[in-house]
N, C-alpha and C positions, 0 to 999 in steps of 0.2 A: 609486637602483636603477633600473637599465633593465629595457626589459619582454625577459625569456627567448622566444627564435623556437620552441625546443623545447616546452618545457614549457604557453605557449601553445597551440602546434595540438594538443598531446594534448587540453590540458581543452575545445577547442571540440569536439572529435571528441567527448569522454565527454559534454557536454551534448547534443548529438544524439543520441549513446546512450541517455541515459537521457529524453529526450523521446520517443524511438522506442517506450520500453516502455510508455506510455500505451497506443497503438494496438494493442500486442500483448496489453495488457492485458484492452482491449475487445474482443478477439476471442478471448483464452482464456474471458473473461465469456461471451461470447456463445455461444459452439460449449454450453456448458455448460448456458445456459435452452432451453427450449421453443419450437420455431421461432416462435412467435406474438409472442416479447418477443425478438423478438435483437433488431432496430433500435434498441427501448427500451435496452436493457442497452449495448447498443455505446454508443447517444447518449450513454448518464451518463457513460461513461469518457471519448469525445471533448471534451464540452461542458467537464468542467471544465480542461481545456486555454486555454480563454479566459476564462472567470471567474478561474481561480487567476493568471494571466499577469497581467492588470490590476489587481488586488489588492495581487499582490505586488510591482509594479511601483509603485503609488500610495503602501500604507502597510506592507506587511508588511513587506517586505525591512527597512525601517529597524527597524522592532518585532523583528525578529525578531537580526538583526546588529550595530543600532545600537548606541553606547557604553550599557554597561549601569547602568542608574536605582540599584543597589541591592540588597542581597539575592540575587543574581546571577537574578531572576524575568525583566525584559524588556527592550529594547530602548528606542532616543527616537525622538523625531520629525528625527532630523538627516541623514536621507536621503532624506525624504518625497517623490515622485516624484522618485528618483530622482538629488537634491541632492546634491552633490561626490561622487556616483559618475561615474567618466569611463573613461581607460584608462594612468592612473597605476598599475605596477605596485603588486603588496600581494606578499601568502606567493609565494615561489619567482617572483618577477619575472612574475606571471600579472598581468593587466589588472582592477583592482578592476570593472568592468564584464561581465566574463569570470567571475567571480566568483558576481558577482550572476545569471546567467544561468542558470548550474551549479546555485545554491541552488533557483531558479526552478522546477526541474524536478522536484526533491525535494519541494517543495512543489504543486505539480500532480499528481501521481500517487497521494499520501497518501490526498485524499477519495476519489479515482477508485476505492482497494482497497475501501472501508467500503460502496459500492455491492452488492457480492456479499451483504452479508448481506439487503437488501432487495429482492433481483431479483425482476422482476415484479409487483410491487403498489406501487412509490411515482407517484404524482403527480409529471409533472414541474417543474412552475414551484413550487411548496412545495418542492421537489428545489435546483432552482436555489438556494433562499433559504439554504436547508440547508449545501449548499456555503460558499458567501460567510461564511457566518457561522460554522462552524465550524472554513474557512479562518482567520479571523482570531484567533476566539476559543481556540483549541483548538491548531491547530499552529504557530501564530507563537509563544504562548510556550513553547512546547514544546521546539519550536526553539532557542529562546535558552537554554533552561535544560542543553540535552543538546553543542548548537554550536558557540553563542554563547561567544568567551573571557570570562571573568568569570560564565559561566551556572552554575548552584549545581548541575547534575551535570556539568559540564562538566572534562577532565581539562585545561584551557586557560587559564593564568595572564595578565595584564596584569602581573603583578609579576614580572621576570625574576628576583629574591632567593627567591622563591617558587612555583615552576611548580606545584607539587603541592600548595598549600594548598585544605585543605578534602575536599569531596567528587571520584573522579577514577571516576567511571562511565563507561568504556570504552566509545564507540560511536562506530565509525572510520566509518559509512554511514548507519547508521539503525536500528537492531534496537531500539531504544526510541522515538526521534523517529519511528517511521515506521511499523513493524510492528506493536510491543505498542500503543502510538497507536490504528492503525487496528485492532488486536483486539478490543480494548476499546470503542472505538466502536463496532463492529458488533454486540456485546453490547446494550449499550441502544438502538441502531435495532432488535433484533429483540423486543425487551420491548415495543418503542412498536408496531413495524408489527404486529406477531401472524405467527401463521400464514397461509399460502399458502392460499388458498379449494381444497380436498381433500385435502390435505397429507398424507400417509400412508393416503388411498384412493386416488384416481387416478396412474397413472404420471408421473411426472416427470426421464425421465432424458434427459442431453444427447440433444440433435437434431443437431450435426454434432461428431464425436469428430475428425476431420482438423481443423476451426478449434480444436479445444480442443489439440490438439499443433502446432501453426502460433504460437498466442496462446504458448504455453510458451516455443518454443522462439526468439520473436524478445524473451521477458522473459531469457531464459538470454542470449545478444547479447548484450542493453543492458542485461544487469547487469555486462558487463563496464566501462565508463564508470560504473554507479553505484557499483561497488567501488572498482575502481581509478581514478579519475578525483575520488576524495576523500584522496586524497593533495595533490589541487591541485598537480599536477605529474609529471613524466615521471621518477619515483625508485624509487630501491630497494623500498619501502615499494610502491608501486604494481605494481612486480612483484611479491612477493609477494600483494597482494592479486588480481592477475589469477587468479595460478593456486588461489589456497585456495576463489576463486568457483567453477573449473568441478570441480577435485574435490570438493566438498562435494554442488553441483547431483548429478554424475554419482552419487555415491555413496547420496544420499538417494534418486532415483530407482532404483535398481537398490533398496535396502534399503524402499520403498516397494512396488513389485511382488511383493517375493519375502516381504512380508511379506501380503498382498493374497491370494498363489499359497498360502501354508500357511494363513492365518485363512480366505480368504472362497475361496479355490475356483480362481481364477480371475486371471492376472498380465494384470489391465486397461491399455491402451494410456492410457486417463484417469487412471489411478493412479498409473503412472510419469508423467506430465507433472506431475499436482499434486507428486510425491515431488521431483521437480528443482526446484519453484517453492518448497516445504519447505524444499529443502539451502539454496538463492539466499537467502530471509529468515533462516535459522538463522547464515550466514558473516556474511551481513552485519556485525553491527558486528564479528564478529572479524579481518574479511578483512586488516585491516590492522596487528594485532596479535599472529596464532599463525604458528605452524610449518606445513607443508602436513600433516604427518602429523595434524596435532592439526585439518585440516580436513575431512580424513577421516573422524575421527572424530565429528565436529560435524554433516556428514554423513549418518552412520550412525544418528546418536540420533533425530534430524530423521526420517528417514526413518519410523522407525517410532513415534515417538514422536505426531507428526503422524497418521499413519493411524490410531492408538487413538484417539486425540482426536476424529476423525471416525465415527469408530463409537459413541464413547461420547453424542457430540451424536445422532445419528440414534436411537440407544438413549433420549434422553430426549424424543425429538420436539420438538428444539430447531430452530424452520425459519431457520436461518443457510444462507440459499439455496446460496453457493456455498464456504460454511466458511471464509469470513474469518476465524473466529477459530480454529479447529482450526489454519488453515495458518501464518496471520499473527501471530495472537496468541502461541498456543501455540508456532509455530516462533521467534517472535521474543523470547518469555520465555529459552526455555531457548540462543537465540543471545547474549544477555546473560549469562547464567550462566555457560555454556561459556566466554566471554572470560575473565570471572572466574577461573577454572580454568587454562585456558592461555595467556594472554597471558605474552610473552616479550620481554622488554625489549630483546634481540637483533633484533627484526622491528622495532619502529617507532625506535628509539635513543632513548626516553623513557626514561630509569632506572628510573621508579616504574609502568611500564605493566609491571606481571610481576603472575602470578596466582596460583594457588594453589600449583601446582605448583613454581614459581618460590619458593614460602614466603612470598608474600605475601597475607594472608585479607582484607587489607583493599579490594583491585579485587572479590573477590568480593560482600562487605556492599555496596558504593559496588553492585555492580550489580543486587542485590536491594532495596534503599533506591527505585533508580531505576525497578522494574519496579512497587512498590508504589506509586509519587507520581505517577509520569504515569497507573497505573492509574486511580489512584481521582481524580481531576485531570480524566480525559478520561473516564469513564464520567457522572462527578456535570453536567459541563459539556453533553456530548451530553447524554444525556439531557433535558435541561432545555432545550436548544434544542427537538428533534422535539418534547416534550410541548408547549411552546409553539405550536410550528407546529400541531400535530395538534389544538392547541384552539380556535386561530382559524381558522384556513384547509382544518386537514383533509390529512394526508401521504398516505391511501393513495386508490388509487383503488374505483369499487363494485363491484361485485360482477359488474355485468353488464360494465363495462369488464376487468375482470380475467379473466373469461370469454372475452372477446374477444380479449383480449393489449392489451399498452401498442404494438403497433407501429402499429395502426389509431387506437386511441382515444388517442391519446397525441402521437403524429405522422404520422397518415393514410396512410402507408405501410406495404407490405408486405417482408418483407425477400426472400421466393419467391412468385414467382405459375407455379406448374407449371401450371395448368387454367388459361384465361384467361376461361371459360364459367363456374368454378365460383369460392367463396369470395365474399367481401365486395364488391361493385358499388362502386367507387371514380368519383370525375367524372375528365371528360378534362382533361390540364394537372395544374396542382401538386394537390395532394392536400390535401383541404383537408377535416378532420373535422366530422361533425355527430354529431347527438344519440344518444344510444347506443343508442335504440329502435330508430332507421333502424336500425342496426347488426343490432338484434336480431333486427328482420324480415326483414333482406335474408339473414343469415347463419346464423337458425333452428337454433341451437344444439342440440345434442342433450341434455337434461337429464344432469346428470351427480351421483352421490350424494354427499350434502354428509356431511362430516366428523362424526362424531358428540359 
């Protein structure tokens, strides 16, 4: 097989894509916290950019795509930095190194979502650890089991006598490896960090609403690379999944606002971006599965489905900072289900990818099986890392730092200096933090009423 000149420069384009939506990630993060934490909040999403790259670069990739051990659970060591990966084509004449780049990004972006439920109160260097280690432990086999051919929810045979043997949990992007994943981790991060120091006394609402439609609207962009751009190749398949990405996005936002304009009052410009970032995780795995109309639909549910879920959170004074699991979780459940439902064998040419609708129940079980294992899989896993962390080292930060914000106490920077007379005395040159007392007395906080 020679390597495809087409189908090549799409998938380098979609890996840029979908690298791009890290940063836009970090800035829909950001616009979202309290001007005091954006540097913090943007840092976590940029940094894992370099932890998850040399990770997955050293040992993941192999763990996670390597020939699989058994059981279809994980990956070997037979690519370990990088080993007989070169630019020998693989699927659709693409560069197995081209390959490896694409997964790369998928894998970079995962920890960066699970940050929103913690915004504003983590430590960063216990943050760093946290990464690394849930990078490996959490979304490598993850990976394999949803990816990976031979992975046990994977719809991906090594036996060509047998493509459809076993379990065929339909996830053409990520709606389980990526979404319910990071929902569910952000679940047990928000069990371990607690509540936000005032949390339902003091206001907390976004400080820039333009970066919180900016961060949306460059994840809506580079979801087109993360949808269409896992076809691994410039196909049929890929075009449907372009277009089921942006009417799903457009439809969940519209069905987010106007659901937002009858419950709460008010068609928030925040509400419709989270509703497009809704529809983008709910298509996901199906993007490359349904009909457009049935993305529409997918859409639709998302849209309001998601908005209840963040009302029902705020109703229990559950402080999942920026609704990782309202958006991600919950949008990324019922984007598994949906496939379940309308996948149509007609879109991807797999005979046995049809869904409900199509008369077949069993894509739908295979996607419920999947939303229950990586569940309970990636909540028992986290979990047990932060409570580790949080026993030796301590994940959040104290009380007077958290008062401060993570952009001073955290990374001695301010993300605005409007007064250059007023606010926190920084030295001249890099900015280099001290003790949070200095802090206390240079910046004589205003008492503010502690949560009761």
């Amino acid at each position: 097989m020679e390597i495809d000149p087409g189908n090549t420069a799409w998938m380098l384009v979609a890996s840029a894509l979908v690298l791009f939506m890290t940063p836009g990630l970090a800035f829909f993060y950001g616009g979202l916290t309290r001007s005091k934490n954006v540097v913090g909040t943007i840092m976590q999403s940029f940094i894992c950019i370099s932890v998850v790259a040399i990770l997955w670069t050293l040992v993941g990739y192999s763990l996670a795509f390597g020939p699989d051990q058994g059981l279809g659970l994980i990956g070997n060591f037979d690519h370990v930095a990088l080993r007989g990966v070169g630019v020998e084509p693989i699927a659709n004449g693409v560069p197995h190194l081209l390959f490896f780049a694409f997964q790369m990004m998928f894998a970079i972006i995962t920890p960066a979502l699970i940050t929103g439920a913690f915004a504003e109160r983590a430590r960063f260097g216990p943050f760093l650890v946290f990464v690394a280690l849930w990078s490996l432990l959490v979304y490598v086999p993850v990976a394999h089991w949803v990816f990976a051919t031979d992975g046990w929810l994977s719809p991906f045979s090594s036996n060509p006598d047998a493509p459809d043997i076993g379990l065929n949990s339909l996830d053409f992007a990520g709606g389980l490896a990526i979404h319910v994943n990071a929902g569910v981790a952000a679940v047990a991060a928000v069990l371990i960090f607690g509540r936000r120091r005032g949390y339902g006394v003091i206001p907390m609402e976004p400080h820039d609403v333009p970066m919180v439609v900016l961060g949306a609207a460059i994840l809506w962009f580079g979801w087109f690379g993360f949808n269409a751009g896992s076809a691994v190749g410039a196909t049929g398949q890929a075009v449907y999944a372009f277009v089921n990405t942006n009417l799903a996005a457009a439809t969940a936002a519209l069905a987010w606002a106007l659901a937002a304009w009858r419950i709460g009052g008010k068609p928030s410009a925040v509400g419709a971006a989270s509703g497009a970032v809704a529809g983008l995780v709910a298509v996901t795995p199906a993007s490359g599965y349904v009909e457009p109309l049935s993305a529409i639909v997918i859409g639709a549910v998302a849209g309001v489905l998601c908005y209840l879920a963040v009302r029902v959170r705020a109703r229990l004074r559950f402080d999942d900072s920026l609704d990782v699991v309202g958006v991600h979780g919950v949008g990324g459940a019922w984007g598994a289900v949906a496939t379940g439902i309308f996948a149509a064998a007609s879109v991807s040419g797999l005979p046995y990818a049809k869904g409900l609708i199509e008369g077949e129940w069993h894509r739908l079980t295979d996607s419920l099986i999947g939303i229950v294992a990586v569940g309970a899989y990636t909540f028992t896993v986290t979990f047990l890392i932060l409570k580790v962390l949080d026993l030796f080292v301590g994940v959040r930060v104290t009380e007077e730092e958290e008062e401060l914000g993570l952009d001073v106490t955290q990374h001695g920077e301010r993300a605005y200096a409007f007064e250059e007379a007023a606010g926190v005395a920084l030295p001249a040159g890099p900015a280099i933090p001290v003790a949070p007392e200095s802090y206390t007395a240079a910046a004589a906080p205003t008492p503010r009423p502690r949560e009761a």
